[in-house]
C-alpha positions as CSV (number, residue, x, y, z in Angstrom):
1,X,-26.4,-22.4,-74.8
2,X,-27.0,-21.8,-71.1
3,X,-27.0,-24.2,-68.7
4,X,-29.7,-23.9,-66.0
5,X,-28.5,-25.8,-62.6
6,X,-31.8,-27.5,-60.5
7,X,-30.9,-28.3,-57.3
8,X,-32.0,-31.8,-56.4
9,X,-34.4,-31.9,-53.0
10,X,-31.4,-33.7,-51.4
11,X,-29.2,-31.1,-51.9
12,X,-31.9,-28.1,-50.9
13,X,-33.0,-29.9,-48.3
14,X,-28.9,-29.9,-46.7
15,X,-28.5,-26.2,-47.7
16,X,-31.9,-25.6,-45.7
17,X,-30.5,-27.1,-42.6
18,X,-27.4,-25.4,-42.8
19,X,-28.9,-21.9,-43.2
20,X,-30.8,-22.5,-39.9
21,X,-28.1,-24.2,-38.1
22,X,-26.1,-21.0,-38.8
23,X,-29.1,-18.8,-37.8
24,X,-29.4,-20.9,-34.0
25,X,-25.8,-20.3,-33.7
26,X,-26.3,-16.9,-34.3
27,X,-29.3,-16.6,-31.7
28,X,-28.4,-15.5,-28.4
29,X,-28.6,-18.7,-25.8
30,X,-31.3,-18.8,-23.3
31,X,-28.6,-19.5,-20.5
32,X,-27.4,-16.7,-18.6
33,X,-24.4,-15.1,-18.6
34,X,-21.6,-16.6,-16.9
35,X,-21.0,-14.5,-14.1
36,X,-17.6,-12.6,-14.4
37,X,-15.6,-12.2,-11.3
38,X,-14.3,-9.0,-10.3
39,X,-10.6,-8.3,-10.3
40,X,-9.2,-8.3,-6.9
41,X,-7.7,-5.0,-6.0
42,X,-4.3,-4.2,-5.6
43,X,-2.4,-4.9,-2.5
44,X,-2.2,-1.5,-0.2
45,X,1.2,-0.1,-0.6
46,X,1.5,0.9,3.2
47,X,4.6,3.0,3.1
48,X,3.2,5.3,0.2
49,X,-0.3,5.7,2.3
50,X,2.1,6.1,5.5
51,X,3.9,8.9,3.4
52,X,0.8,10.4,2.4
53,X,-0.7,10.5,6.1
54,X,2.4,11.9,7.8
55,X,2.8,15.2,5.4
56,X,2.1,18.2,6.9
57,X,4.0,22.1,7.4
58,X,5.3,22.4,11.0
59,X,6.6,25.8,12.7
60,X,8.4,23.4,15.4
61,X,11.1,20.8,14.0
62,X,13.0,18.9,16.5
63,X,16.3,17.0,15.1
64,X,18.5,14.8,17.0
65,X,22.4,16.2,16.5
66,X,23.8,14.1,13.3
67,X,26.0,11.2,13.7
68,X,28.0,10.9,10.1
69,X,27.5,6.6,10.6
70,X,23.7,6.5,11.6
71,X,23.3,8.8,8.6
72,X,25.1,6.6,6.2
73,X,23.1,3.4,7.4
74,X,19.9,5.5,7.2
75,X,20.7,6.8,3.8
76,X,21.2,3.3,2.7
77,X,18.3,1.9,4.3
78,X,16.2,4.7,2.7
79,X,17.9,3.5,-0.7
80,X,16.8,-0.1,-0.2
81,X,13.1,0.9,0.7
82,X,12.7,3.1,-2.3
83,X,13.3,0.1,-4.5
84,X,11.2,-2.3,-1.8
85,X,14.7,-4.2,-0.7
86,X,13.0,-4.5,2.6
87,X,15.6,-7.5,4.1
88,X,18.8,-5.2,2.6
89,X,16.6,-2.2,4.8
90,X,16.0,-3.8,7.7
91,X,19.2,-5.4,8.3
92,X,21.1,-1.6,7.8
93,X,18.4,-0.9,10.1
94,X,19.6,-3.6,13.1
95,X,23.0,-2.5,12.4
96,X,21.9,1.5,13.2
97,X,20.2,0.3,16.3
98,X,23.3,-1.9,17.1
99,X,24.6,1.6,17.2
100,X,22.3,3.8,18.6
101,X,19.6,1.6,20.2
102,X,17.5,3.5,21.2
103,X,16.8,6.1,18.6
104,X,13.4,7.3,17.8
105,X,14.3,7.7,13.5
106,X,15.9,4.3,13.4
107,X,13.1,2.6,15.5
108,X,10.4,4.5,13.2
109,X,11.8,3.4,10.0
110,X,12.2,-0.1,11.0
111,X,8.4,0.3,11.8
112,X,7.3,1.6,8.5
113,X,9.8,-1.6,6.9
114,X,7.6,-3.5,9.2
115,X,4.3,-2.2,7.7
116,X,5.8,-3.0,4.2
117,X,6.3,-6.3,5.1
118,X,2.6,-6.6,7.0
119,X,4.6,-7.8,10.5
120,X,1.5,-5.5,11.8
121,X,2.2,-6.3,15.4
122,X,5.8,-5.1,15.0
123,X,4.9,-2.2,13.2
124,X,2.7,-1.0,15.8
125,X,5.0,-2.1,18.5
126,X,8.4,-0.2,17.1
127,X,6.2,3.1,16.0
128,X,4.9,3.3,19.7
129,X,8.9,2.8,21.0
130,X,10.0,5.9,18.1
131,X,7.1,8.2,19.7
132,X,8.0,7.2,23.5
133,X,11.5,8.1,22.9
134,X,11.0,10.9,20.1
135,X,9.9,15.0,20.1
136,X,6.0,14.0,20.3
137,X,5.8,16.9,17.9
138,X,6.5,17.4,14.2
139,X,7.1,14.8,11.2
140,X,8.6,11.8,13.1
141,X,5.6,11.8,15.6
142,X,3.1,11.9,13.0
143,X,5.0,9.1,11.1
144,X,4.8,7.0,14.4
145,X,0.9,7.4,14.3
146,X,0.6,7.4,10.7
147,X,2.2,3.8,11.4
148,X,0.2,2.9,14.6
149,X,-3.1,4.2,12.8
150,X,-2.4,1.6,9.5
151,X,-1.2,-1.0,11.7
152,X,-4.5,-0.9,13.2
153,X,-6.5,-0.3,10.4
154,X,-4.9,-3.4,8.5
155,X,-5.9,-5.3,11.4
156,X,-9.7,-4.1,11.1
157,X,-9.7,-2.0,14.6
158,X,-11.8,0.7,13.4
159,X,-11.7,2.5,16.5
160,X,-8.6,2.1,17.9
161,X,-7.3,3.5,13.8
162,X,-9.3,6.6,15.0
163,X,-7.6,7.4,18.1
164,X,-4.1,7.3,17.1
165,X,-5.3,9.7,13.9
166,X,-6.9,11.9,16.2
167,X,-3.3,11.5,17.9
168,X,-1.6,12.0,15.2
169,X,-3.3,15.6,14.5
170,X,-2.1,17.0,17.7
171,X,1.3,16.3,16.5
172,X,1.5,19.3,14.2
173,X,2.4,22.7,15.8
174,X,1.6,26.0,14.4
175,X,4.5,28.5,13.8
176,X,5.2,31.3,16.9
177,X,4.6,34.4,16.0
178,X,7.6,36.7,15.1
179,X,6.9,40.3,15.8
């Protein structure tokens, strides 16, 4: 014998209203989407656009004569900025000026720890020292405007970011020509 199940109203009526509870839930809302804010970028790695910037082929190189200490102290300092130690850096970096005061490398790469650190001002400030005292030709002096030229766009001076690039293209010297 086979049973035959009939659904009471009560009951068809429940299964009704769950059929097109699920089907509203279903429906897209007539609200608008909530709005999704965008992401905000990065911070600007300074000393890799710095890098980037300062690259160039010179036929002129001027280099100071070595000094076996102020080399050490720069090759540590170089260390500690590859792996963004930037208080280790800057304090090999006081202890190469203690040395040498005045030197246009040491005073250049304190500027670009500077720039790491956003101390603008100071950036700007010790790149302008470097390129007083430096060659004012080849790779340091287009570092120091590399440096002056972020320094100032940071800082939103649009026009003064385009005089020290334009300064920093006259930096590179072709080769002479060797008969």
């Amino acid at each position: 014998m086979i049973e035959v199940t009939v659904f009471k109203p009560r009951i068809a009526s429940v299964l009704w209203l769950i059929s097109v509870l699920g089907m509203i839930g279903c429906a897209q809302s007539g609200l608008p989407p909530a709005a999704v804010k965008s992401p905000e970028p990065p911070p600007r790695d300074l000393l890799a656009e710095m890098a980037l910037l300062a690259a160039g082929t010179d036929g002129i190189e001027v280099q100071p004569l070595p000094d076996p200490e102020l080399e050490d102290l720069l090759s540590d300092a170089e260390q500690a900025i590859v792996i963004r130690d930037l208080s280790t850096a800057d304090q090999l970096l006081e202890q190469a000026l203690v040395l040498r005061p005045d030197h246009p490398e040491v005073l250049q790469r304190r500027a670009e720890v500077a720039l790491a650190k956003h101390a603008l001002d100071q950036a700007e400030t010790l790149a302008i020292a470097s390129w007083e005292r430096g060659p004012k030709l080849g790779p340091l002096c287009r570092r120091n405007w590399a440096a002056i030229r972020l320094a100032r766009e940071v800082r939103g001076s649009v026009q003064a970011a385009d005089v020290a690039r334009q300064q920093g293209e006259q930096c590179t010297v072709a080769a002479p020509v060797r008969m």
